[in-house]
Chimera marker file (.cmm) of the C-alpha trace (Angstrom):
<marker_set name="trace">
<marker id="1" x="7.716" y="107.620" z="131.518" r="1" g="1" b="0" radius="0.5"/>
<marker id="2" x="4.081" y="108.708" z="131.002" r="1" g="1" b="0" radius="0.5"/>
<marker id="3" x="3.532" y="107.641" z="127.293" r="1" g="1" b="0" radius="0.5"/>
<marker id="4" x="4.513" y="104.574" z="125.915" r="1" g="1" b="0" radius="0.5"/>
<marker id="5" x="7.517" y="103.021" z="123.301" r="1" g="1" b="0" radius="0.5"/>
<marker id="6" x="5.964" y="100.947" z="120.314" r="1" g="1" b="0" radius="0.5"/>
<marker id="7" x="7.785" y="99.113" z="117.757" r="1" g="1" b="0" radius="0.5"/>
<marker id="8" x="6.431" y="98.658" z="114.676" r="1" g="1" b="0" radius="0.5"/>
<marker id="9" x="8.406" y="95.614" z="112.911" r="1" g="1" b="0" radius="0.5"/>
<marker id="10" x="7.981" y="93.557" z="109.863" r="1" g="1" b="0" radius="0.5"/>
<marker id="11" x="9.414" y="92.993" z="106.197" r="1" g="1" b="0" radius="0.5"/>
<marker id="12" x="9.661" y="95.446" z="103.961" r="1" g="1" b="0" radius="0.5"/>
<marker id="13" x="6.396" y="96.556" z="102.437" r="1" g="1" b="0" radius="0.5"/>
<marker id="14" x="3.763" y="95.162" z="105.190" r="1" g="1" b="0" radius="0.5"/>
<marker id="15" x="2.586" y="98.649" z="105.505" r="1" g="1" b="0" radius="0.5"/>
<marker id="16" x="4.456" y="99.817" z="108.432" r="1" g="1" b="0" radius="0.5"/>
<marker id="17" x="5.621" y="103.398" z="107.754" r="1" g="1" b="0" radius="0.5"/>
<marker id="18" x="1.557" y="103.853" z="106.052" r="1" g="1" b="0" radius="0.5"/>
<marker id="19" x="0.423" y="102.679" z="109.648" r="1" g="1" b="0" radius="0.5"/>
<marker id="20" x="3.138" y="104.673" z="111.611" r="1" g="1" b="0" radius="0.5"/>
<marker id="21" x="2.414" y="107.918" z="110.257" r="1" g="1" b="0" radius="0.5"/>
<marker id="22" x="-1.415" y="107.827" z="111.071" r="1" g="1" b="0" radius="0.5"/>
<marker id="23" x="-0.871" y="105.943" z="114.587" r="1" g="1" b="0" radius="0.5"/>
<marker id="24" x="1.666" y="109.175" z="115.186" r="1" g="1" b="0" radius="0.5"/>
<marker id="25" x="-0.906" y="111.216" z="113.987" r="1" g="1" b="0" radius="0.5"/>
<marker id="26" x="-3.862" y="109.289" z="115.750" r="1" g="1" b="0" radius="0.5"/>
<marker id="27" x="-2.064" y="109.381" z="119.613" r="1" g="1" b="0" radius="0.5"/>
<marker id="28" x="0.029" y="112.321" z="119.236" r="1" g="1" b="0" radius="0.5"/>
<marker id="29" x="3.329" y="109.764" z="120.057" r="1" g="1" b="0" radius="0.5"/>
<marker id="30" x="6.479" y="110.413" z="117.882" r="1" g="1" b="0" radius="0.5"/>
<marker id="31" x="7.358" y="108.574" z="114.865" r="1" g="1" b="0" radius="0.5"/>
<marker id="32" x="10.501" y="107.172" z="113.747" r="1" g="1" b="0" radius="0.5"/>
<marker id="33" x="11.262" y="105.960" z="110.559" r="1" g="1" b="0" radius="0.5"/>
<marker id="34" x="14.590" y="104.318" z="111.412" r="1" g="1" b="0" radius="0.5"/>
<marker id="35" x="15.532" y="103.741" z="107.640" r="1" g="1" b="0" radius="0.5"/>
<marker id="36" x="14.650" y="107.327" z="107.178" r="1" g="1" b="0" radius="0.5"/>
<marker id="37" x="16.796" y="108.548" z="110.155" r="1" g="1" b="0" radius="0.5"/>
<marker id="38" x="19.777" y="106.419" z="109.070" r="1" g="1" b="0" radius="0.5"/>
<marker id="39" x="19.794" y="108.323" z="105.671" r="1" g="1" b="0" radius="0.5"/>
<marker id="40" x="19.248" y="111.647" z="107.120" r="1" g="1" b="0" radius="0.5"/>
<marker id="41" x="22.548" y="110.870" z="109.434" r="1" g="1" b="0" radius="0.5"/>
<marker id="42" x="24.213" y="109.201" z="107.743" r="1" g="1" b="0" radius="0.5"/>
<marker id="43" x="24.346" y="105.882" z="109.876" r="1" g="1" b="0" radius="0.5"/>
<marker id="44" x="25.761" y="103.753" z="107.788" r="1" g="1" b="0" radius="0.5"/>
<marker id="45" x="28.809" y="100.934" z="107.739" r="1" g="1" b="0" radius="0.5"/>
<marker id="46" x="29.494" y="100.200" z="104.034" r="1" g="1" b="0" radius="0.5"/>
<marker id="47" x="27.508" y="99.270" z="101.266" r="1" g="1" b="0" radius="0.5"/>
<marker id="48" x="25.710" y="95.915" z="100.446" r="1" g="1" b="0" radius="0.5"/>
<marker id="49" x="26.259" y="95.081" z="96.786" r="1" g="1" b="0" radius="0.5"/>
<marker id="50" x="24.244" y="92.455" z="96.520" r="1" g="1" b="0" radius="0.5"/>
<marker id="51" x="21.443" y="93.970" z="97.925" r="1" g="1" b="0" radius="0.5"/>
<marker id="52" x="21.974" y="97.281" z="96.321" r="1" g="1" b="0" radius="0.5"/>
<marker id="53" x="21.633" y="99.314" z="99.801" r="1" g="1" b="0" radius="0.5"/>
<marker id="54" x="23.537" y="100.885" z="102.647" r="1" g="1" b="0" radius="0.5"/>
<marker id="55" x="24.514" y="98.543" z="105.551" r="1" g="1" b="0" radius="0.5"/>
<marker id="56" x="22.889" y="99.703" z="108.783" r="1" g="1" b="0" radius="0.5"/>
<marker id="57" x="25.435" y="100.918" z="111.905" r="1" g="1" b="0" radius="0.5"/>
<marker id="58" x="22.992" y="99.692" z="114.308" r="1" g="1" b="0" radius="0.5"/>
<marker id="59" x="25.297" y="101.007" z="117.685" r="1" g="1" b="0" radius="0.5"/>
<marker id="60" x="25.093" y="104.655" z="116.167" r="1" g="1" b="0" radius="0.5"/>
<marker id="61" x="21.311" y="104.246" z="115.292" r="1" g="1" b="0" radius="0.5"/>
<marker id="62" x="20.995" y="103.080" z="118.749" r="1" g="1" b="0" radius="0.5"/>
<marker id="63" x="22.852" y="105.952" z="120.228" r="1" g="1" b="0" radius="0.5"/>
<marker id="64" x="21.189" y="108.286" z="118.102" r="1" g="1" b="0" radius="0.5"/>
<marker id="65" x="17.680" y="107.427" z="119.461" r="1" g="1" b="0" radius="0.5"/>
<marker id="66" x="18.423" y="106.031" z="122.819" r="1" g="1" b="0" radius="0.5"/>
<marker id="67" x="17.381" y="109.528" z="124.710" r="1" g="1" b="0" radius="0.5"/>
<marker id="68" x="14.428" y="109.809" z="122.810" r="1" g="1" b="0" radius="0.5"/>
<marker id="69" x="13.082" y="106.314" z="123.765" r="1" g="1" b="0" radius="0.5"/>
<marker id="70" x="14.383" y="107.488" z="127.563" r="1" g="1" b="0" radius="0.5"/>
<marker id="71" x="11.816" y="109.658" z="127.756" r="1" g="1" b="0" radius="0.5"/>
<marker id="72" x="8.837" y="107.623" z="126.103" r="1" g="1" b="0" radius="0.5"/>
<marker id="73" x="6.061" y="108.261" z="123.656" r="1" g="1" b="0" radius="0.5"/>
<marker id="74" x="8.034" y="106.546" z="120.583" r="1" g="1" b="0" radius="0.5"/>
<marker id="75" x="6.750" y="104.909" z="117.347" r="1" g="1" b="0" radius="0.5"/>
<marker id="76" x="9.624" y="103.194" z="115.846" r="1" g="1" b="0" radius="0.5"/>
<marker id="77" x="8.836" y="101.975" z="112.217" r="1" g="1" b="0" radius="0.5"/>
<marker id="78" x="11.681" y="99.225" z="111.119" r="1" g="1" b="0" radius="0.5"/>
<marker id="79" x="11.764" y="96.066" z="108.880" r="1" g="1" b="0" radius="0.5"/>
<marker id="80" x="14.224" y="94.383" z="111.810" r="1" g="1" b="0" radius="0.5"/>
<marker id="81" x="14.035" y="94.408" z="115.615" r="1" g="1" b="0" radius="0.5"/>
<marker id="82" x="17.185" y="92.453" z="117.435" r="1" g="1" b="0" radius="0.5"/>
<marker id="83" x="19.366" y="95.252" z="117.244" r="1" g="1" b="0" radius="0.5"/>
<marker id="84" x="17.087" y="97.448" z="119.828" r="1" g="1" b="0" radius="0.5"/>
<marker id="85" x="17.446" y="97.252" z="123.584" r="1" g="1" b="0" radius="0.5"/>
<marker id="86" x="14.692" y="94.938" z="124.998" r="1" g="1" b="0" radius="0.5"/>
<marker id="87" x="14.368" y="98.272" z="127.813" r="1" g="1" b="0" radius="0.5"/>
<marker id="88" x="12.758" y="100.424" z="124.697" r="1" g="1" b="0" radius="0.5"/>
<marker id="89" x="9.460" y="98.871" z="124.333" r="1" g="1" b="0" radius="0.5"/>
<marker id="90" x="6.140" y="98.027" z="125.990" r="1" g="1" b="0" radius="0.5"/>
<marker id="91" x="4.653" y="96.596" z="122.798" r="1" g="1" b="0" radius="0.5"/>
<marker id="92" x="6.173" y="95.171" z="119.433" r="1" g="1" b="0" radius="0.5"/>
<marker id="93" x="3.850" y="94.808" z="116.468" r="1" g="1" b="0" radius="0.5"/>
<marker id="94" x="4.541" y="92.279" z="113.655" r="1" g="1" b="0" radius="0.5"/>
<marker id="95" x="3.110" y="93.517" z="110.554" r="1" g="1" b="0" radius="0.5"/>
<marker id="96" x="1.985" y="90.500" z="108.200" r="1" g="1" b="0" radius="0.5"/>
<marker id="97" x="0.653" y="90.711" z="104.857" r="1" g="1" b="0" radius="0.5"/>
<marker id="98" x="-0.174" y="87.621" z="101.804" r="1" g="1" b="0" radius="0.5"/>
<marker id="99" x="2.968" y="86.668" z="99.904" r="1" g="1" b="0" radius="0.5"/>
<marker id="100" x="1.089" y="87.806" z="97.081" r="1" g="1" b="0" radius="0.5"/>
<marker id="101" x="-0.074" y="91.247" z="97.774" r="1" g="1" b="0" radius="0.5"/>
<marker id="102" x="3.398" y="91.634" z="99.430" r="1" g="1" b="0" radius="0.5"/>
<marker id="103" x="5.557" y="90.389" z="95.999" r="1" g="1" b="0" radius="0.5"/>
<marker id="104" x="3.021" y="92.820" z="94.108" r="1" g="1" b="0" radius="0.5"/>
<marker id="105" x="4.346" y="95.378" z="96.664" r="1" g="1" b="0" radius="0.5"/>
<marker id="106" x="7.708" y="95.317" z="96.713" r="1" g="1" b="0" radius="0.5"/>
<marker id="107" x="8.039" y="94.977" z="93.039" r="1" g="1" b="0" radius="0.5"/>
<marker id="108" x="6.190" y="98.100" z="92.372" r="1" g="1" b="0" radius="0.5"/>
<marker id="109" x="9.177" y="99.539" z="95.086" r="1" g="1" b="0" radius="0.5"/>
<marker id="110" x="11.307" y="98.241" z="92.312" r="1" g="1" b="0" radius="0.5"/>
<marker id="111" x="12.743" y="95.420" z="94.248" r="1" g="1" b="0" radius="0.5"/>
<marker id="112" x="14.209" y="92.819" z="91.804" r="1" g="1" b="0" radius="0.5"/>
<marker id="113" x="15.978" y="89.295" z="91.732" r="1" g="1" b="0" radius="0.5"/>
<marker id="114" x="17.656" y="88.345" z="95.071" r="1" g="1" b="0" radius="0.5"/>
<marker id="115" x="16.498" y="91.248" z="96.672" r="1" g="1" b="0" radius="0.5"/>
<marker id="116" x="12.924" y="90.766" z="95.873" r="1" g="1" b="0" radius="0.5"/>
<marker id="117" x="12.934" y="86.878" z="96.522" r="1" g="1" b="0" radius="0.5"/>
<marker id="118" x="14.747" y="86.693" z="99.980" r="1" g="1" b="0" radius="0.5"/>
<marker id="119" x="12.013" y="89.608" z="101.221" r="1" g="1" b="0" radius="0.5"/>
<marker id="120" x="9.182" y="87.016" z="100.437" r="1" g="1" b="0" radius="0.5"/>
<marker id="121" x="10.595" y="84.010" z="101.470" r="1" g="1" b="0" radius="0.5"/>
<marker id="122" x="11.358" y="86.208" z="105.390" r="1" g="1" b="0" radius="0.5"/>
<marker id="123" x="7.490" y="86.542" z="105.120" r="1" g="1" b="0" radius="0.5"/>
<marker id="124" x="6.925" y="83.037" z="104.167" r="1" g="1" b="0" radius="0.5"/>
<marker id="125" x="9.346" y="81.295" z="107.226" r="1" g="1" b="0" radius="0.5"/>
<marker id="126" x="8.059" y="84.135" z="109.920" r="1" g="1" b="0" radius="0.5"/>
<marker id="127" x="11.659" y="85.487" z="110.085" r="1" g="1" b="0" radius="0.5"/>
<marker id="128" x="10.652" y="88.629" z="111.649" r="1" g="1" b="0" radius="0.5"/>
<marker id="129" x="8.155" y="87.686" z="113.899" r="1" g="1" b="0" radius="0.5"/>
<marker id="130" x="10.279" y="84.561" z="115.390" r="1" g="1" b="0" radius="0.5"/>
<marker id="131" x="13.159" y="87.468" z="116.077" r="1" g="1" b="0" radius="0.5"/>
<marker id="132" x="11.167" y="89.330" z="117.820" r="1" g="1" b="0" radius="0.5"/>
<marker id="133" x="9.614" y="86.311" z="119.978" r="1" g="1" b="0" radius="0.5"/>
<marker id="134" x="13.505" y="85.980" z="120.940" r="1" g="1" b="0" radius="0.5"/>
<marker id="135" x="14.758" y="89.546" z="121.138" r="1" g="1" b="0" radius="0.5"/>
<marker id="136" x="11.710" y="90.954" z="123.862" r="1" g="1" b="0" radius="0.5"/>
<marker id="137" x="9.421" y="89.119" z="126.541" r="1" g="1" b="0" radius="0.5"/>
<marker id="138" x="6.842" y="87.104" z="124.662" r="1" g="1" b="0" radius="0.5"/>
<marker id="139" x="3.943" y="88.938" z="126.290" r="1" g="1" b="0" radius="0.5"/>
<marker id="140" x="4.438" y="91.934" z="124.449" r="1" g="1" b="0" radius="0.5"/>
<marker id="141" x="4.957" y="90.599" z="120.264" r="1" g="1" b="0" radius="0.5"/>
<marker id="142" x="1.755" y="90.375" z="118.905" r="1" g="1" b="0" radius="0.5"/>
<marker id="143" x="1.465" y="89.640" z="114.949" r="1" g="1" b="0" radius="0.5"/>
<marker id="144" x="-1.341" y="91.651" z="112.919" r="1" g="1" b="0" radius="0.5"/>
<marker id="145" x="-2.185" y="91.122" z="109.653" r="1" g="1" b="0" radius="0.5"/>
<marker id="146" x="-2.316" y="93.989" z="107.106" r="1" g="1" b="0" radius="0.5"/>
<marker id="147" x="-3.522" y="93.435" z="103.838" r="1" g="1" b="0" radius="0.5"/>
<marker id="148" x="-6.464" y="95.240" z="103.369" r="1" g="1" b="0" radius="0.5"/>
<marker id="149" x="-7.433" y="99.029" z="103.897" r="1" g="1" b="0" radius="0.5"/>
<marker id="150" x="-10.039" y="97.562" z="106.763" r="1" g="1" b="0" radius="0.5"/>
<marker id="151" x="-7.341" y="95.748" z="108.177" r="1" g="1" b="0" radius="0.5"/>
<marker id="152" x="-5.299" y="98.501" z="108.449" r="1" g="1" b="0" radius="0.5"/>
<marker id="153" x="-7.882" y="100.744" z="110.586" r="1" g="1" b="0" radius="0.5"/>
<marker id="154" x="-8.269" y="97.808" z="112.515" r="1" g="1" b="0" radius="0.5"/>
<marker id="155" x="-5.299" y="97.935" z="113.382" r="1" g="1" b="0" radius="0.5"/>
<marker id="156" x="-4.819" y="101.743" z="114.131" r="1" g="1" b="0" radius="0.5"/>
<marker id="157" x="-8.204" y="101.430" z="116.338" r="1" g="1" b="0" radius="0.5"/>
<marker id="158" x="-6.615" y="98.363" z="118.347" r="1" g="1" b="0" radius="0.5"/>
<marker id="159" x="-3.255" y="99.975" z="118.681" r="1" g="1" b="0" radius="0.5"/>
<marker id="160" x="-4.946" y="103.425" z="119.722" r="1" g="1" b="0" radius="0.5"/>
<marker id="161" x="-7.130" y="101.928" z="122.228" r="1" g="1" b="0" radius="0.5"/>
<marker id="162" x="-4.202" y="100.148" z="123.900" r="1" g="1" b="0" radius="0.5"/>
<marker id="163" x="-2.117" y="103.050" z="123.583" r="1" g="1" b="0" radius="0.5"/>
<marker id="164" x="-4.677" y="105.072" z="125.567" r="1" g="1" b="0" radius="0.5"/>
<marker id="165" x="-4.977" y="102.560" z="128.432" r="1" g="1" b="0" radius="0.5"/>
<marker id="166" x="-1.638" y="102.309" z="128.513" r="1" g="1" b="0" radius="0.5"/>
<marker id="167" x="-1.452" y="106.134" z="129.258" r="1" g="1" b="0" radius="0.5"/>
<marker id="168" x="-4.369" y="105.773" z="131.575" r="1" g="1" b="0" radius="0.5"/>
<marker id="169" x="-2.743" y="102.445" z="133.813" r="1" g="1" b="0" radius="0.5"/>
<marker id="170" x="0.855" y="104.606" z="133.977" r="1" g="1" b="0" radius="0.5"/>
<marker id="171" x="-0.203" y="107.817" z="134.848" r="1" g="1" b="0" radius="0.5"/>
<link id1="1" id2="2" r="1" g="1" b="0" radius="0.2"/>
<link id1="2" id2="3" r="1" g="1" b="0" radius="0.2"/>
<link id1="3" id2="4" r="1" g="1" b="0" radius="0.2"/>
<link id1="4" id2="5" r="1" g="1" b="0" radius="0.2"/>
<link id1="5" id2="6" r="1" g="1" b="0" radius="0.2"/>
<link id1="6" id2="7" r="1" g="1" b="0" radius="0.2"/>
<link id1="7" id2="8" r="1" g="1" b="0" radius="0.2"/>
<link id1="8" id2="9" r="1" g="1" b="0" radius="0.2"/>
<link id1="9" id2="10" r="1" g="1" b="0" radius="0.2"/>
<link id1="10" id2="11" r="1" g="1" b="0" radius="0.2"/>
<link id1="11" id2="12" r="1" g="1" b="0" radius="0.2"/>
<link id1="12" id2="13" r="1" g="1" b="0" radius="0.2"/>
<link id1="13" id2="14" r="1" g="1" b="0" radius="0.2"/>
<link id1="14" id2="15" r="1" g="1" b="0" radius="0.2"/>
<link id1="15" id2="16" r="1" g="1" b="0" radius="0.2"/>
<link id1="16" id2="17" r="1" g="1" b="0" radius="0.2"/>
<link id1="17" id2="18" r="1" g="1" b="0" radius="0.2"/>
<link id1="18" id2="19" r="1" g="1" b="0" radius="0.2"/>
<link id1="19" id2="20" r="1" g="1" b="0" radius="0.2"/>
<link id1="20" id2="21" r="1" g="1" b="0" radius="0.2"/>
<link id1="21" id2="22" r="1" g="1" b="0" radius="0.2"/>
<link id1="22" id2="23" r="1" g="1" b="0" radius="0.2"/>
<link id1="23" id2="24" r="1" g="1" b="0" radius="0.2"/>
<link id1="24" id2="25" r="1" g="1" b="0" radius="0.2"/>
<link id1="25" id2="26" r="1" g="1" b="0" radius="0.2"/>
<link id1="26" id2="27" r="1" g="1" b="0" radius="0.2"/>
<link id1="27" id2="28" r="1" g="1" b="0" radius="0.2"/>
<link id1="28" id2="29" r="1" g="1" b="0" radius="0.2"/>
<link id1="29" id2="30" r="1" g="1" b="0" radius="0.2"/>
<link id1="30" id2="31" r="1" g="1" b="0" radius="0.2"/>
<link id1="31" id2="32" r="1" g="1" b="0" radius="0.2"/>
<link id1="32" id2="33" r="1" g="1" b="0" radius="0.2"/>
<link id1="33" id2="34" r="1" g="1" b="0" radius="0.2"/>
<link id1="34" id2="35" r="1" g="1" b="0" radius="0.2"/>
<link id1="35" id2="36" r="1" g="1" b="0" radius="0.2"/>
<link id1="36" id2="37" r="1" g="1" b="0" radius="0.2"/>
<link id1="37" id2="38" r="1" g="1" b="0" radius="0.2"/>
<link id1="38" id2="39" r="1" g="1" b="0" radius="0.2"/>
<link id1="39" id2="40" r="1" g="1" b="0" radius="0.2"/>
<link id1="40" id2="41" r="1" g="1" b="0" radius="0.2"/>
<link id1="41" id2="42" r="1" g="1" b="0" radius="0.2"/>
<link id1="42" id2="43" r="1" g="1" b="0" radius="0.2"/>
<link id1="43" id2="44" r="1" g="1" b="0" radius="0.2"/>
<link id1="44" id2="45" r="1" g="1" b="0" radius="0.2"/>
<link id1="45" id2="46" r="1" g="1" b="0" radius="0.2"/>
<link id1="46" id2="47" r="1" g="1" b="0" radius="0.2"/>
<link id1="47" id2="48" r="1" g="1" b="0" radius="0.2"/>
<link id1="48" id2="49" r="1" g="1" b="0" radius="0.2"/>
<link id1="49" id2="50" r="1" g="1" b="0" radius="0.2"/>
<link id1="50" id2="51" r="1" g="1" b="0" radius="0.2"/>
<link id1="51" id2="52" r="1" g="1" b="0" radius="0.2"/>
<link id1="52" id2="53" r="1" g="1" b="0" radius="0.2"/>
<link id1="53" id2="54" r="1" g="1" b="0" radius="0.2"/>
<link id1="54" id2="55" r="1" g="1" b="0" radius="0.2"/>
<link id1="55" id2="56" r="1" g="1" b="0" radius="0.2"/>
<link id1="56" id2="57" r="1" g="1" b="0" radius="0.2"/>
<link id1="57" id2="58" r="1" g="1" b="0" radius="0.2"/>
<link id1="58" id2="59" r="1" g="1" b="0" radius="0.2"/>
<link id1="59" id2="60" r="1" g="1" b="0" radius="0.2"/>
<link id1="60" id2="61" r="1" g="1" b="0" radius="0.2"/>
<link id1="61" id2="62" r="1" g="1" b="0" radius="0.2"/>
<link id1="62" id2="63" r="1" g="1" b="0" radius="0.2"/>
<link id1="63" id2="64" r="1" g="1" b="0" radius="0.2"/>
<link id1="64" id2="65" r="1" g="1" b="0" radius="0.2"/>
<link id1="65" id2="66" r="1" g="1" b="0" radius="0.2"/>
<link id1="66" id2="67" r="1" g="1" b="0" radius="0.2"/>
<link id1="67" id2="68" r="1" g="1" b="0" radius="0.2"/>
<link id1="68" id2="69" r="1" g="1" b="0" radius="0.2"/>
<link id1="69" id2="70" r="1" g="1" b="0" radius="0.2"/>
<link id1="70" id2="71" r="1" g="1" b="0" radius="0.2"/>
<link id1="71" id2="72" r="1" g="1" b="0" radius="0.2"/>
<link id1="72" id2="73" r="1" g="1" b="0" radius="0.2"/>
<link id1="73" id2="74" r="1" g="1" b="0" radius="0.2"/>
<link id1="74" id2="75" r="1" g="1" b="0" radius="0.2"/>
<link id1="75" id2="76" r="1" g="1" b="0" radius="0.2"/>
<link id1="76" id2="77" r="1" g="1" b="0" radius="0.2"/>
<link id1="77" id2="78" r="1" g="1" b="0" radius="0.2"/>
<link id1="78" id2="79" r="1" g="1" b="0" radius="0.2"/>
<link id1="79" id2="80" r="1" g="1" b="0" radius="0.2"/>
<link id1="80" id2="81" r="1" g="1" b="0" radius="0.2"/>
<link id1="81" id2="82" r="1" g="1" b="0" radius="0.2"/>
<link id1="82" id2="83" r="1" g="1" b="0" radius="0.2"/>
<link id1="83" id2="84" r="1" g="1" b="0" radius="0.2"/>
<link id1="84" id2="85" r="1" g="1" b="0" radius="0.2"/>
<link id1="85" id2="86" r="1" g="1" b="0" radius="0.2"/>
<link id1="86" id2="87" r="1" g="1" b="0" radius="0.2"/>
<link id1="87" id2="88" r="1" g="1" b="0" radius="0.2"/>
<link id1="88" id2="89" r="1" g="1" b="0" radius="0.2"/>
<link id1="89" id2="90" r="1" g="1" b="0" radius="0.2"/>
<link id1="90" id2="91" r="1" g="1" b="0" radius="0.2"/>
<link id1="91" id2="92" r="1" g="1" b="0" radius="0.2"/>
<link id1="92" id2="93" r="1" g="1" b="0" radius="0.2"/>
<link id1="93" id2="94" r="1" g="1" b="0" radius="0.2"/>
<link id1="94" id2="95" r="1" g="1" b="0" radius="0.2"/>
<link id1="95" id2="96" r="1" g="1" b="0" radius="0.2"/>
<link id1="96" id2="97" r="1" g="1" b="0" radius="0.2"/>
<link id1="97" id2="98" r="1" g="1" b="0" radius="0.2"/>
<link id1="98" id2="99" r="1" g="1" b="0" radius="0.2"/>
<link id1="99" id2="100" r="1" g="1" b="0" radius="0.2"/>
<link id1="100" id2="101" r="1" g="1" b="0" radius="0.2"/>
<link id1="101" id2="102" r="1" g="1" b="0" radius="0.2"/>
<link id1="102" id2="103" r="1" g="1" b="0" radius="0.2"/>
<link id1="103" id2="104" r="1" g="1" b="0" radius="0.2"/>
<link id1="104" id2="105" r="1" g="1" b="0" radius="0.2"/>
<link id1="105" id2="106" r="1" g="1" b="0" radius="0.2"/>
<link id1="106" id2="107" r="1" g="1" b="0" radius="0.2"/>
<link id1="107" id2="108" r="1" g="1" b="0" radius="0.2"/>
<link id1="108" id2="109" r="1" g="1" b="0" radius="0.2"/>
<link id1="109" id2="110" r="1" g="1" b="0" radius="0.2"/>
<link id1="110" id2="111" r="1" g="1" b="0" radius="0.2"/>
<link id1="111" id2="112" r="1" g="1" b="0" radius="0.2"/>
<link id1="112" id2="113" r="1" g="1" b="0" radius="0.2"/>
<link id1="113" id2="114" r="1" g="1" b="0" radius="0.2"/>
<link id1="114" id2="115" r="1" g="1" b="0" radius="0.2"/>
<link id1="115" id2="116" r="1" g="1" b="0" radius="0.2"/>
<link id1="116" id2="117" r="1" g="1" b="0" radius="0.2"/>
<link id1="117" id2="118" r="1" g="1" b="0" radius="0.2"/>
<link id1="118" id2="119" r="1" g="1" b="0" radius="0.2"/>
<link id1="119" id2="120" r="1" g="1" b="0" radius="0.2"/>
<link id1="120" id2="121" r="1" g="1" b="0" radius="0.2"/>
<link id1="121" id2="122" r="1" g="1" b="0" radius="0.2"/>
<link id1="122" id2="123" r="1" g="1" b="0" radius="0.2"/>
<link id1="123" id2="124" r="1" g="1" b="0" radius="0.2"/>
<link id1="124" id2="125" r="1" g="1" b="0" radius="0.2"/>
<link id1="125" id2="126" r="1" g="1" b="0" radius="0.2"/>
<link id1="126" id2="127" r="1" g="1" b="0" radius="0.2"/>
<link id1="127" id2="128" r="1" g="1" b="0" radius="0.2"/>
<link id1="128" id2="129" r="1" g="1" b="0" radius="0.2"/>
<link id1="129" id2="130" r="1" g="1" b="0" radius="0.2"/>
<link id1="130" id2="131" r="1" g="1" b="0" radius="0.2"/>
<link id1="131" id2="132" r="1" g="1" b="0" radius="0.2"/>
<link id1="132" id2="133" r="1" g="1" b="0" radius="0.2"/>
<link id1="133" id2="134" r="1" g="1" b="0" radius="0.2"/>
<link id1="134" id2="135" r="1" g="1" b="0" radius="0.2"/>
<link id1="135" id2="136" r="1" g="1" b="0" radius="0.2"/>
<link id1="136" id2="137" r="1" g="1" b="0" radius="0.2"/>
<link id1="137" id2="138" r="1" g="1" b="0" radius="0.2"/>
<link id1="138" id2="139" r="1" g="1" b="0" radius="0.2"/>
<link id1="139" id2="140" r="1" g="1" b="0" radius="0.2"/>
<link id1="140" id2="141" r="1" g="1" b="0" radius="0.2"/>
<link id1="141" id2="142" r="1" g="1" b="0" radius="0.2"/>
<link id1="142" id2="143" r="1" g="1" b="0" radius="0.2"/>
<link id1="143" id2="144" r="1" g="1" b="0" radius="0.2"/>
<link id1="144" id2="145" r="1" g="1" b="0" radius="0.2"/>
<link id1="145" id2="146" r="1" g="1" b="0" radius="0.2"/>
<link id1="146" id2="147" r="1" g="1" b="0" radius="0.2"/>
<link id1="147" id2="148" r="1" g="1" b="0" radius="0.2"/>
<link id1="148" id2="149" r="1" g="1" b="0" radius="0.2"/>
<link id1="149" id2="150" r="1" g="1" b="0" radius="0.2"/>
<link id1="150" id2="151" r="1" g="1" b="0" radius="0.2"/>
<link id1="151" id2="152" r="1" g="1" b="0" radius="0.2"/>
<link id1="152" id2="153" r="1" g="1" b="0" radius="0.2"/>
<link id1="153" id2="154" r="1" g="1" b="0" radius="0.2"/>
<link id1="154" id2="155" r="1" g="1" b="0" radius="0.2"/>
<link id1="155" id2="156" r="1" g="1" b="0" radius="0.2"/>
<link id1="156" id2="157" r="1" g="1" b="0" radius="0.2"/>
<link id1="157" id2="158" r="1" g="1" b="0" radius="0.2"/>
<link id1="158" id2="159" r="1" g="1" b="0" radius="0.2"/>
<link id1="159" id2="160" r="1" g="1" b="0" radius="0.2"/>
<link id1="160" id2="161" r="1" g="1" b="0" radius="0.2"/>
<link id1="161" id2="162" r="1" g="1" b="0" radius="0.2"/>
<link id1="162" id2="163" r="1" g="1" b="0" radius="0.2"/>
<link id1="163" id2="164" r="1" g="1" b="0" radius="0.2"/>
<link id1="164" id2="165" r="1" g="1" b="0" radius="0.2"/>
<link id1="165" id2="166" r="1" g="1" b="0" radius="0.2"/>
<link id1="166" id2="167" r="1" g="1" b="0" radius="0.2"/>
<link id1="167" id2="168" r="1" g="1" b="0" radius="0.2"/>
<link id1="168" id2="169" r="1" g="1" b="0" radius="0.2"/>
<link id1="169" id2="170" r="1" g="1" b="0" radius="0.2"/>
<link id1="170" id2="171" r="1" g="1" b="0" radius="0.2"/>
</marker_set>
């Protein structure tokens, strides 16, 4: 494998499809939108009601993408993480943003009632980040926060320059 796997992970509306695209765009690694590529093939297992979305087939998604992440150089962009092989990645990223900012966020997604209240309270108790901590080695989850435009090139610069040396030390 000569480039690396990152996942990019985090609730809904900590800016990880805005820093996906440019990161893609920035290291010339592929970008997956897994929501995106669920609704594109269909990968779905019902419908939530309650939530008002699809329900996720997570063994096709993985099947779907598993030769892709074989051969490396993969940006994967999704609001969960336990449901990809630990193999895939050299790096997981925790997106974090301000209960506020993110509430302001998701409403403006038009996120309502349950929906809108169980996203905050998985930023308020960590869910995401303490999945990842038990789904891959904990040398590899870092948490960064994104709330501002400056921390979001902060984070593109960071993820860039490792991304680099990573190419460097493997090849």
């Amino acid at each position: 494998m000569k480039r690396p796997n990152i996942l990019l992970t985090g609730t809904p509306g900590v800016g990880k499809s805005t820093l996906g695209k440019e990161l893609s765009t920035r290291t010339g690694l592929s970008y997956v939108n897994v929501g995106e590529l669920a609704q594109e093939g269909q990968l779905y297992d019902g419908y939530d009601e309650e939530y008002q979305c699809p329900i996720l087939d997570e063994d096709r998604v993985v099947d779907e993408l598993d030769e892709k992440m074989e051969e490396g150089g993969v940006i994967v962009d999704y609001h969960g993480c336990d449901l990809f092989p630990e193999r895939w990645f050299h790096i997981v990223f925790v997106l974090r943003t301000d209960n506020t900012q993110l509430y302001t966020r998701l409403e403006s997604r038009g996120y309502t009632g349950k929906k809108l209240h169980d996203n905050v309270q998985c930023e308020i108790f960590q869910t995401i980040y303490e999945e990842a901590m038990e789904a891959y080695r904990e040398e590899i989850v870092h948490q960064l926060p994104n709330n501002t435009p400056e921390e979001l090139e902060q984070n593109l610069e960071q993820i860039t320059q490792w991304t680099e040396q990573w190419i460097k030390d493997h090849n």
